[in-house]
ROSEMI-183520 format. One line per field, with one value per residue (C-alpha): residue in one letter; residue number from 0; x negated, y negated, z negated. Coordinates in steps of 0.5 Angstrom, whole numbers. Each point is the difference from the previous one (the first is absolute). Layout:
// residues N
residu <- [A; ...]
num <- [NUM; ...]
X <- [X; ...]
Y <- [Y; ...]
Z <- [Z; ...]
END
This chain:
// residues 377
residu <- [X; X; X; X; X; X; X; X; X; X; X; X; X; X; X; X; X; X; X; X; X; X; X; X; X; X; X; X; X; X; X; X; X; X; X; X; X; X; X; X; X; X; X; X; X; X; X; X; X; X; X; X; X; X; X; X; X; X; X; X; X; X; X; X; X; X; X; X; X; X; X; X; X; X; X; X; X; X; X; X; X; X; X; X; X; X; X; X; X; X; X; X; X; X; X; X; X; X; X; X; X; X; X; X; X; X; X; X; X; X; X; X; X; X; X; X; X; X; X; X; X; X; X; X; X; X; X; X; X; X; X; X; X; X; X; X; X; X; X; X; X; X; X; X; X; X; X; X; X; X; X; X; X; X; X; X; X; X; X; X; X; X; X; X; X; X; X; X; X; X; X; X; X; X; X; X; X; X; X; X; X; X; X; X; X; X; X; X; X; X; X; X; X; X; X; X; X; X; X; X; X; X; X; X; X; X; X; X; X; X; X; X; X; X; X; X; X; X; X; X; X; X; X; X; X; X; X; X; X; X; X; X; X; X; X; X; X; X; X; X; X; X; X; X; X; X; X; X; X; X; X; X; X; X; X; X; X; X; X; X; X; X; X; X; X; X; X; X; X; X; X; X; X; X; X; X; X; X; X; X; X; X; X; X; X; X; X; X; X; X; X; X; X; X; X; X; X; X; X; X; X; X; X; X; X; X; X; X; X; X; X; X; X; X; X; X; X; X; X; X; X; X; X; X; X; X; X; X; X; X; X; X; X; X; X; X; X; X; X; X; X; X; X; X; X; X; X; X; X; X; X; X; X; X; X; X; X; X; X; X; X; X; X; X; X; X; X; X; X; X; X; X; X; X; X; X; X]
num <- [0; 1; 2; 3; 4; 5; 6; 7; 8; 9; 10; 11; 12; 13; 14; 15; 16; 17; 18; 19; 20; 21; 22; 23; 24; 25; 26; 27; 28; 29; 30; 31; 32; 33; 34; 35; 36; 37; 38; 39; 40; 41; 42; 43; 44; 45; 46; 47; 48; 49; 50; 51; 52; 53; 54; 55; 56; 57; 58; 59; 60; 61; 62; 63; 64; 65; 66; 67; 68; 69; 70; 71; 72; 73; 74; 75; 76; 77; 78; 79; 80; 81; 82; 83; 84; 85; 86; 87; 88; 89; 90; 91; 92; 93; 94; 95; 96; 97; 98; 99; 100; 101; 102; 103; 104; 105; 106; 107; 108; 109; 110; 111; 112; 113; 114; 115; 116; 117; 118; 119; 120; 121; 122; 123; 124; 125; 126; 127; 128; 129; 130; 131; 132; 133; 134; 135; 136; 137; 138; 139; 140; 141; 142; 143; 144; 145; 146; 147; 148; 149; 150; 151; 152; 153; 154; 155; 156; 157; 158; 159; 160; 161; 162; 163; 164; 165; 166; 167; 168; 169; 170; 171; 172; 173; 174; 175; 176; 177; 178; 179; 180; 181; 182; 183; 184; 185; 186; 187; 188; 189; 190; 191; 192; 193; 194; 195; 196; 197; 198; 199; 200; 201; 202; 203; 204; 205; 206; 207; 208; 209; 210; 211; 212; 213; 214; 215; 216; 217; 218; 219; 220; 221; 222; 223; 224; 225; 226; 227; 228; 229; 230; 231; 232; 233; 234; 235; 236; 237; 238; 239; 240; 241; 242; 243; 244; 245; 246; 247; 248; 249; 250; 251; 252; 253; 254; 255; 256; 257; 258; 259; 260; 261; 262; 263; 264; 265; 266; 267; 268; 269; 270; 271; 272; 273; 274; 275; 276; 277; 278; 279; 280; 281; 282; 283; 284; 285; 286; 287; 288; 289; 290; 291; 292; 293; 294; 295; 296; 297; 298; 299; 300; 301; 302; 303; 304; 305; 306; 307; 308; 309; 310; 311; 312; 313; 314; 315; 316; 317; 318; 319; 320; 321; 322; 323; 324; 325; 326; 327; 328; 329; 330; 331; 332; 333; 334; 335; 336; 337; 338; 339; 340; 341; 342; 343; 344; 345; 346; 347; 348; 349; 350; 351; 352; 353; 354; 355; 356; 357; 358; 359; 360; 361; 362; 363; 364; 365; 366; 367; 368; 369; 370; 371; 372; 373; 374; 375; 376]
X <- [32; -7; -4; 4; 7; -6; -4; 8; 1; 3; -1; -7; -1; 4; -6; -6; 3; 0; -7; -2; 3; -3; -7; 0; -1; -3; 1; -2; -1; 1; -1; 4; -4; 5; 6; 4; -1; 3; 5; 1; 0; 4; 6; 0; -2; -5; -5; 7; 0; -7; -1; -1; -7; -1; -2; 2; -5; 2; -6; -2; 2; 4; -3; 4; 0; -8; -1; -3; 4; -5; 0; 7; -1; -4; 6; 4; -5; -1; 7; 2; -4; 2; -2; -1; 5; -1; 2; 1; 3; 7; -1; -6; 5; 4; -7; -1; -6; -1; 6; 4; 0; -1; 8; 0; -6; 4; 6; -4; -2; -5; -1; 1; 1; 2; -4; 1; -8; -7; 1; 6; -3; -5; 5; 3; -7; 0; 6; -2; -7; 2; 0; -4; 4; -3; 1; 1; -4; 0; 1; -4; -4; 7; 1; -7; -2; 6; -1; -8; 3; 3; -5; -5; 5; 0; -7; 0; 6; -3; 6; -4; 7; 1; -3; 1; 1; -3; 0; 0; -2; -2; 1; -7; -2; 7; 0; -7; 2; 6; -5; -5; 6; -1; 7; 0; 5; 0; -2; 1; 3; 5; -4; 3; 2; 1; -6; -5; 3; -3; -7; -1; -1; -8; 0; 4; -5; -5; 5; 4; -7; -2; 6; 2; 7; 4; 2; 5; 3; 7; 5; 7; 5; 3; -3; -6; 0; 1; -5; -5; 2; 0; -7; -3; 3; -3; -7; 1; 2; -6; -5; -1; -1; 0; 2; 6; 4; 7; 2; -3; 5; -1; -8; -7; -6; -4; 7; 1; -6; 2; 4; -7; -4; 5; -1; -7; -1; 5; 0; -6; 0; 0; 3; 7; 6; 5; 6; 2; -7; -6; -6; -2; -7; 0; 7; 3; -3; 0; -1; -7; -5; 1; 8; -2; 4; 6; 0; 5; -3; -5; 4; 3; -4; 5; -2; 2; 5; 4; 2; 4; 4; 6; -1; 6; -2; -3; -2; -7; 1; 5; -5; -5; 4; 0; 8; 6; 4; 6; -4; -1; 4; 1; 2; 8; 1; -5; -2; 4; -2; 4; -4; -6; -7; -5; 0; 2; 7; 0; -4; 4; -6; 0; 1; 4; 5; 0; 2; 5; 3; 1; -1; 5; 5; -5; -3; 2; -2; 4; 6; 5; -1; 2; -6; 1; -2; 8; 4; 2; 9]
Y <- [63; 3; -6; -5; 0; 2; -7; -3; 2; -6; 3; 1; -8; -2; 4; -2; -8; 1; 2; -5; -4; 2; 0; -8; -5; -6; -2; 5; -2; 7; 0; 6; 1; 3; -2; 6; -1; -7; 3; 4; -5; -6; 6; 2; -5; 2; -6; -2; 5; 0; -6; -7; 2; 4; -4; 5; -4; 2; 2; 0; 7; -1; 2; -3; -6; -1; 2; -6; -5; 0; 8; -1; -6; 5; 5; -4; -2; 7; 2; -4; 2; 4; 7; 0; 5; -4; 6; -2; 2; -4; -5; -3; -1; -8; -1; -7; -3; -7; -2; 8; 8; 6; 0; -6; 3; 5; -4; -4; 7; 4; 6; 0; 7; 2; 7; 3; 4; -2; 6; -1; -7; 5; 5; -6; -2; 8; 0; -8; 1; -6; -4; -3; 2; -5; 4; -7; 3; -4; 2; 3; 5; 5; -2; 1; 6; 2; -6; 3; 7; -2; -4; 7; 4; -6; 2; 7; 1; -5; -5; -6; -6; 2; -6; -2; -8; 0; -4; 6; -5; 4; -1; 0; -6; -4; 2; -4; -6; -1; 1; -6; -4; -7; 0; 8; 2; 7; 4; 7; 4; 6; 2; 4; 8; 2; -4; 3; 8; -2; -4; 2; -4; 0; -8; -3; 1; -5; -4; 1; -1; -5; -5; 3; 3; 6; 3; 5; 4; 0; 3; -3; 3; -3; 3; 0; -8; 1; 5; -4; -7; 5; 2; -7; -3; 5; -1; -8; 0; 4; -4; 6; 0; 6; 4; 4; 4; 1; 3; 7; 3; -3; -3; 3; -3; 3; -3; 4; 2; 2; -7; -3; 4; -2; -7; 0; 3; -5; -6; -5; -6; -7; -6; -1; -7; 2; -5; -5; 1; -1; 5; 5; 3; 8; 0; 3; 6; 0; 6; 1; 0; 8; -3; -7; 2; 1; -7; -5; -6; 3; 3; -7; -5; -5; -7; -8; 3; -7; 3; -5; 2; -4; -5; 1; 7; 2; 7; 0; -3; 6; 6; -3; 0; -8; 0; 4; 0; -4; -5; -2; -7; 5; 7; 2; -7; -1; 8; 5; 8; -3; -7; 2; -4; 4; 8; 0; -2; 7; 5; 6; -1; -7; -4; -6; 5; 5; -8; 0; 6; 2; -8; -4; -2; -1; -7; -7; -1; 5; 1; -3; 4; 8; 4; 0; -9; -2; -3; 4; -1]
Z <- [14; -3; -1; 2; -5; -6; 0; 0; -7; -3; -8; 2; 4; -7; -4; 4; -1; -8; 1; 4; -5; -6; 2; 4; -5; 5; 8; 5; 7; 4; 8; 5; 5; 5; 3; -1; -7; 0; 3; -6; -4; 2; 2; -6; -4; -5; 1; -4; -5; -2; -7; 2; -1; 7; 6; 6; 6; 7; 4; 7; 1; 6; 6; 5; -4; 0; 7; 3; 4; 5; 1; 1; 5; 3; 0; 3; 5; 3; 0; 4; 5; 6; 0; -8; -3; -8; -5; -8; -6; 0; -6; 4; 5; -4; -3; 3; 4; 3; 2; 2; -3; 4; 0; 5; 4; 1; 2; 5; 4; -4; 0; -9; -3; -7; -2; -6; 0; 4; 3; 3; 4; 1; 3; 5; 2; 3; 3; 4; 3; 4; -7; -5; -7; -6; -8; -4; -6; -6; -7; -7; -1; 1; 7; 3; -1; 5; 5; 0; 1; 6; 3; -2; 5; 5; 0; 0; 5; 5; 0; 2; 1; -7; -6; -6; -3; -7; -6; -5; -8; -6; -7; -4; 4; 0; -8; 0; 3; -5; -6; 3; 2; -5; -1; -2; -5; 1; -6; 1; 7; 2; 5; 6; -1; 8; 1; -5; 2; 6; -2; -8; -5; 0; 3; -5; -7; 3; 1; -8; -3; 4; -2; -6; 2; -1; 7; -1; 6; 1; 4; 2; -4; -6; -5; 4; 0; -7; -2; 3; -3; -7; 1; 3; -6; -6; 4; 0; -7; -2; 4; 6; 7; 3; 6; -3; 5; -2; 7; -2; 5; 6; -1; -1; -1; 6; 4; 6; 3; 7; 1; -2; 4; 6; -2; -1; 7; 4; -3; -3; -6; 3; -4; 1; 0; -3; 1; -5; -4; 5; 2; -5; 1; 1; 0; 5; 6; 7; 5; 0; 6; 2; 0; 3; 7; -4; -3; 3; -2; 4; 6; 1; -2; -3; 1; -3; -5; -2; -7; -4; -8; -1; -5; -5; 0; -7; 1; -1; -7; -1; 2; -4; -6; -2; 2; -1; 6; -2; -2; 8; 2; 6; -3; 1; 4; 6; -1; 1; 2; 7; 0; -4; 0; -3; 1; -8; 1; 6; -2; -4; -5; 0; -7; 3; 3; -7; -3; 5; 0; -6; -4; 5; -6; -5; 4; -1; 7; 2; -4; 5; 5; 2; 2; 8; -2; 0; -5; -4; -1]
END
């Protein structure tokens, strides 16, 4: 398959490795910002590959995962009521708030469906006029500019029982916050490829030059993992910090200049909680006051959410790159994807679910055990 089989090429990984290798001559602690890049990685163990030298640090590049557990409580809380029709994508649907999921919602009697666009619960909010239908909109700067589509054609099209629950987050700010962290060991980042073909790369040079650290974006095969940590070394080496694009296929500088323009119209900046790591200013959106009325916080006034974390639950230190997740007590025992604590052991990008899908053997903790959590025989 074009594109796909050609950033497989294991005489090329190989090449790219020896590369890698020659130019290292020190400890480098490198952070990929996304979740489906980790998913590459640990899948086809390159952060094993690579020199003792290189440090792959999992970043808070999950969406799912750094939804806040409020937002999800909220969720919950308007699924549940009657007359609502809750449409979701469907790895939102195990992500645990306090004390139940989306799944139990469900289970209980409310109307939870699993939609594969925005559009499609905007379709089902036509077809029940009778219904309030509610679009969990969360996610990077990929998502949103879809979910602001769809709330512009709610607008045009006067489709006033639709709205969206938002907690969109953006990158440069997020990449800000880990910089200023004390305990900080992040000294160069593999920046998102889909998120900067829709945002460009004009964000990220303030923030390479401002903390002196090479920014390479990155795409999600593994000969582009490879490339990017090949370039993010060479750059370390030499004592650079640029903003290098090793995605030229997929990524512009100027970005996609009518999602941004979508964006700019239906969404506005405002400080974001990202779950497992605290409030980040400036780092998410929500709809803008032309598109208020579609708000769902706004429209049902969500009040005395109770939200409580697992204590065993190490999540947060785990989107913030401090903890690897088999160096959780819960991970693979308590944690499971069927009994999971945190978004990160349910989500398709999540870290904790990447460890134990493809790192289940490898872990002490979990050696006497199948992947399903029964004794192995």
């Amino acid at each position: 398959m074009k594109y796909i089989e050609e950033f497989q090429d294991p005489s090329l990984a190989e090449r790219l490795l020896d590369e890698i290798r020659a130019a290292v001559t020190r400890p480098w602690a490198l952070m990929e910002v996304c979740g489906g890049q980790t998913h590459t990685i640990i899948r086809h163990g390159i952060d094993q590959l690579l020199p003792d030298e290189v440090e792959l640090i999992h970043g808070p590049g999950c969406p799912v995962c750094v939804t806040p557990l409020e937002v999800i409580d909220k969720a919950l809380e308007i699924a549940s009521r009657p007359g609502v029709i809750f449409c979701s994508f469907g790895d939102m649907l195990r992500v645990p708030g306090t004390g139940r999921d989306l799944f139990q919602v469900r289970g209980e009697g409310g109307d939870v469906r699993v939609v594969y666009s925005p559009l499609d619960a905007l379709r089902v909010a036509q077809q029940n006029p009778d219904r309030e239908v509610v679009f969990f909109g969360i996610g990077f700067e990929t998502t949103a500019p879809p979910n602001a589509m769809t709330v512009y054609q709610a607008r045009r099209l006067g489709i006033p029982n639709f709205s969206l629950l938002v907690s969109h987050v953006r990158v440069p700010p997020a990449i800000e916050a880990i910089m200023r962290s004390p305990n900080c060991r992040v000294q160069a980042f593999l920046a998102a490829g889909h998120v900067c073909s829709v945002m460009g790369t004009d964000e990220y040079p303030v923030l390479a030059e401002r903390h002196r650290v090479p920014i390479v974006v990155t795409g999600f095969e593994p000969l582009d993992i490879l490339e990017g940590v090949r370039r993010t070394v060479l750059q370390l080496e030499r004592g650079e910090h640029t903003v290098d694009n090793a995605y030229p296929r997929a990524v512009r500088p100027e970005g996609n200049p009518a999602a941004r323009a979508m964006l700019a119209d239906v969404f506005e900046v405002t400080d974001r909680a990202w779950r497992g790591i605290g409030v980040i200013p400036d780092s998410g959106w929500r709809l803008s006051s032309r598109y208020r009325e579609y708000d769902a916080e706004h429209r049902f006034q969500v009040t005395g959410i109770d939200t409580r974390e697992p204590a065993a639950c190490r999540s947060g230190e785990v989107l913030q790159g401090l903890l690897k997740p088999h160096e959780c007590e819960a991970f693979g025992t308590v944690c499971t994807p069927r009994t999971p604590l945190g978004a990160t052991m349910v989500s398709s990008e999540g870290a904790c679910a990447a460890y134990y899908l493809y790192r289940r053997l490898d872990l002490p903790a979990a050696a006497s055990r199948s992947p399903e959590g029964s004794p192995v025989v």
